[in-house]
N, C-alpha and C positions, 0 to 999 in steps of 0.2 A: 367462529368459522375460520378469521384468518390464522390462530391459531393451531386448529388442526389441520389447516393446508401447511402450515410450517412443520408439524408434526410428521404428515405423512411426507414432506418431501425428505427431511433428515431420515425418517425408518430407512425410502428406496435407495437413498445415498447410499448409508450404512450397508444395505445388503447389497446394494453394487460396486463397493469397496471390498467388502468380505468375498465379492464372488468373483472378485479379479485373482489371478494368478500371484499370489506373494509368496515369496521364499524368504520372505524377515521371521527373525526367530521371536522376535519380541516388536508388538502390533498395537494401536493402541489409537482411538477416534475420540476426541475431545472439542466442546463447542468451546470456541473462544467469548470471553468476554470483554465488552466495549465499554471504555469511555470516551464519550463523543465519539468522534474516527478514528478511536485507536487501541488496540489491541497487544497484549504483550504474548509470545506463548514461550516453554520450557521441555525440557526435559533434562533428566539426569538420573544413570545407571550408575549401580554399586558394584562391589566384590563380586566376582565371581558370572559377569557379564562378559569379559574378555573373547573375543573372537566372534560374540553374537553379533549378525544383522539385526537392525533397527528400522519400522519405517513407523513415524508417529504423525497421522493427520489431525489438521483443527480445522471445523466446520465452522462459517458462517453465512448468513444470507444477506445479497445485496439488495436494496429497498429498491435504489434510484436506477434510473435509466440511465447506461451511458457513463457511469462512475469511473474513476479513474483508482486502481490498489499501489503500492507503494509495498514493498516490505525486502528486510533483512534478516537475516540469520548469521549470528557468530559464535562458533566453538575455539575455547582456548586450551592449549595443551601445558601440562604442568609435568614437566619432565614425561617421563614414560607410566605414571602413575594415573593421570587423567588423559586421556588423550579419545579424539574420536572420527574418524575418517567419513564425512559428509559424501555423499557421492550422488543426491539427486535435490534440488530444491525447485518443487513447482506448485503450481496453484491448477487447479481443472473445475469444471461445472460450465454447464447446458453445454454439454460437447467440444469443450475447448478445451487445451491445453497449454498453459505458458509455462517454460522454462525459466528456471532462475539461474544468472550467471557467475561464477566463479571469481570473484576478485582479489584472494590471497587463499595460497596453499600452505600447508606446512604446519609449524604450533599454531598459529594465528588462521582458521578459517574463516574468510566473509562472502556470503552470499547474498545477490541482490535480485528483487524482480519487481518491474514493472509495469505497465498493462493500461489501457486507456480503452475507453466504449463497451464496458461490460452490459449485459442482459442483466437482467434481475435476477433472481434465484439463487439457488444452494452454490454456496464455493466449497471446497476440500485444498486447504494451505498442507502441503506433504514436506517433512524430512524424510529421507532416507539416507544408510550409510552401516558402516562397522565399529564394531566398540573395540580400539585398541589400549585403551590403556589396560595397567595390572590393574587399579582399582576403577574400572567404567570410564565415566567421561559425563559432560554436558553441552547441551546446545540453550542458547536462548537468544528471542528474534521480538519481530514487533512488526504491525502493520499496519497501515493507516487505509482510508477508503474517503475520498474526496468525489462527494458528487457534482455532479457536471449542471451547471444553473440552468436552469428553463430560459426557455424562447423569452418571456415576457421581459423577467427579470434581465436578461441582456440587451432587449430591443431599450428598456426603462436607463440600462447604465450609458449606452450610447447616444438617446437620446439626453441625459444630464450633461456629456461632454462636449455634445453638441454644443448646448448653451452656454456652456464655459467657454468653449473657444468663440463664441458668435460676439461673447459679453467682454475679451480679450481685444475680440478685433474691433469692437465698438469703442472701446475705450482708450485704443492707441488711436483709431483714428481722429477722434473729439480731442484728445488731447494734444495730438500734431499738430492743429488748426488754434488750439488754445495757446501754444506755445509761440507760433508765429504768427497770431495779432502780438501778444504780449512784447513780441520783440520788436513789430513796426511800432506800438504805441512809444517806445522809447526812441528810436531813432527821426523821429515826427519835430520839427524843431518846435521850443515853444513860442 
């Protein structure tokens, strides 16, 4: 069952990606694959790509409540032969939208986006951009998804600190009072 609810949620994705307005010449939806929280994706165009728009998304679904994403993108330019003009990097799903921000321009592009309190369900990770180089270009990126610990689990780590600091102040103050008999027993004449 949970399988085809994941099933049918990636189809309505997909057809409500295809049914958005794009002007990329070259389109292209792929599910990311994880290990543990983390995710790598790619792309890279050949000959005869020069001047095409690009927008390549990668699907994945969030389990946890509340998750926090993580992720980058960087395209490196190789004289005028590889090069490739990045011009959107976001993440969207259950009606949101995050922007990724820009941290170097030029040979050298990086983009980063991060995000805290997500919903569960389908996400869509989006490149878009231009292919300037003579022969194509590439991008590659990576993402990480850190979920946010349940109530229990943090009431249990604050109560363990609890005790640490209880068993800290127990034991400076036993041992202030151990230290000064120790020093009246010496000053005590015999």
């Amino acid at each position: 069952m949970k399988k085809l609810i994941s099933t049918l949620l990636l189809a309505s994705a997909l057809v409500a990606v295809g049914s958005t307005a794009s002007a990329a010449d070259l389109e292209r939806t792929r599910s990311l694959v994880w290990t543990d929280s983390t995710s790598t994706f790619n792309a890279r165009y050949g000959d005869g790509t020069t001047g095409l728009s690009f927008l390549e998304n990668f699907t994945f679904n969030v389990d946890s409540l509340g998750s926090s994403v993580s992720s980058a993108v960087v395209s490196i330019a190789l004289d005028g032969l590889s090069r490739l003009g990045i011009n959107s990097f976001t993440l969207t799903g259950n009606g949101q939208t995050y922007t990724g921000v820009s941290l170097l321009d030029g040979d050298t592009q990086t983009f980063s986006l991060r995000t805290n309190g997500l919903s569960t369900g389908l996400y869509t990770l989006s490149v878009g951009g231009t292919i300037l180089g003579s022969g194509g270009g590439s991008f590659a990126g990576n993402i990480s998804i850190a979920p946010v610990p349940e109530a229990s689990t943090t009431a249990m780590m604050l109560g363990g600190l609890g005790l640490i600091g209880f068993a800290a102040y127990r034991r400076r103050r036993n041992g202030g009072k151990s230290e000064s008999g120790s020093q009246q027993n010496q000053l005590m004449p015999a």
